[in-house]
C-alpha positions in Angstrom: 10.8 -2.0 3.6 8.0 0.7 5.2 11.3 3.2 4.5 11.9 1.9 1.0 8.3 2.2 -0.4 8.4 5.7 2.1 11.5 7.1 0.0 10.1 6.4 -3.7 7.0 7.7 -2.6 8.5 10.7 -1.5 10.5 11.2 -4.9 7.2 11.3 -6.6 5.2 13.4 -5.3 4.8 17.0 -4.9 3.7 17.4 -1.3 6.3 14.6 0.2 5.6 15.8 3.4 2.4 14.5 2.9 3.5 11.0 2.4 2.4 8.2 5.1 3.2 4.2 5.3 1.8 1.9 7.4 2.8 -1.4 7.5 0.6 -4.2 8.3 2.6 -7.2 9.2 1.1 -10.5 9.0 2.3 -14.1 9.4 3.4 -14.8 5.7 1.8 -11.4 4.3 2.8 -7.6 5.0 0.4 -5.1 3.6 1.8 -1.5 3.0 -0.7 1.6 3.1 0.2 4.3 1.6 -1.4 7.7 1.8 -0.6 10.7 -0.2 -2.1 14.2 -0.6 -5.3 14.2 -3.0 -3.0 16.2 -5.4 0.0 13.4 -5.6 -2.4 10.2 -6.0 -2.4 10.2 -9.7 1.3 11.0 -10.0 1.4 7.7 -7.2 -0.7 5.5 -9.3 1.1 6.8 -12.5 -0.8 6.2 -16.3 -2.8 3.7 -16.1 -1.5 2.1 -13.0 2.4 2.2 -14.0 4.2 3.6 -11.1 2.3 1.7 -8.5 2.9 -1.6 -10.5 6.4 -0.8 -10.6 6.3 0.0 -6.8 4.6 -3.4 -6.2 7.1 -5.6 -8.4 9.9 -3.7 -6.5 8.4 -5.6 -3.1 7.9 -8.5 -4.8 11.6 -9.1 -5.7 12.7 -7.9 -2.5 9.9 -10.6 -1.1 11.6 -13.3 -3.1 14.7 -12.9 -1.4 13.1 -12.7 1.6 10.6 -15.3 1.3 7.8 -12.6 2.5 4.9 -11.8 0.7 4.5 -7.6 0.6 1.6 -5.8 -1.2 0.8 -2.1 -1.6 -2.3 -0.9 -0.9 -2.9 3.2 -2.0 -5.5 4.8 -0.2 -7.5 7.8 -0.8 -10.0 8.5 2.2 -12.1 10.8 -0.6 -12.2 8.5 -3.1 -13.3 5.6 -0.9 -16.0 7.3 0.1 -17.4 8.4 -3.1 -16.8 5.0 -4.8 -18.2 1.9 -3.0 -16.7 -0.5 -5.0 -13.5 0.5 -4.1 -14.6 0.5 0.0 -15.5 -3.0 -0.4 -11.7 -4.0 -1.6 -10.5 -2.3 1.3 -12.8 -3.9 3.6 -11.6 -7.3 2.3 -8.1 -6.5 2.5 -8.7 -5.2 5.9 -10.6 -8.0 6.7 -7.7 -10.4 5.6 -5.3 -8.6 8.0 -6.9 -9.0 10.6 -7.4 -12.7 10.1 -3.8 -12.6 9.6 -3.5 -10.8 13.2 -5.8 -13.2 14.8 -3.8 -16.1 13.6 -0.6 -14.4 14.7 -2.1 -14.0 18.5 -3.0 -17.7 18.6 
């Protein structure tokens, strides 16, 4: 899956060397992070929101078959910093991973 959501990534953007995924696996959840050069995020993200909703229903259907839950998180080290409310989603998502780890090493 961390290759799939790499490879559409990478057909996006101008700078795919640039691209990074990290997967986050969880119990019943698996969070992808995705990092792209400053440049590529809105070409990511597409009009308002398209391309990464498309991205995220893509894991979802795969997830159905699966019976996993995946989500896609897009992160933008800049952006976080300059907009706190978008910090604070990231610290809760973070935040729910690692509950998810701590229930996994139990």
């Amino acid at each position: 899956m961390k290759a799939l959501v790499e490879a559409i990534a990478k057909a996006l953007v101008d700078n795919p060397d640039q691209v990074q995924v990290r997967a986050i696996e969880g119990e019943q959840i698996t969070v992808f992070e995705l990092r792209v050069h400053p440049s590529d995020l809105g070409i990511v993200i597409g009009h308002q929101g398209r391309n990464a909703k498309a991205i995220r229903t893509i894991l979802s259907a795969v997830g159905m078959k699966l019976r996993k839950r995946f989500t896609l998180e897009i992160l933008d080290w800049c952006r976080l910093l300059k907009n706190n409310s978008m910090l604070r989603k990231l610290t809760r998502a973070a935040m729910s991973v690692e509950r998810a780890r701590n229930v996994n090493a139990k």
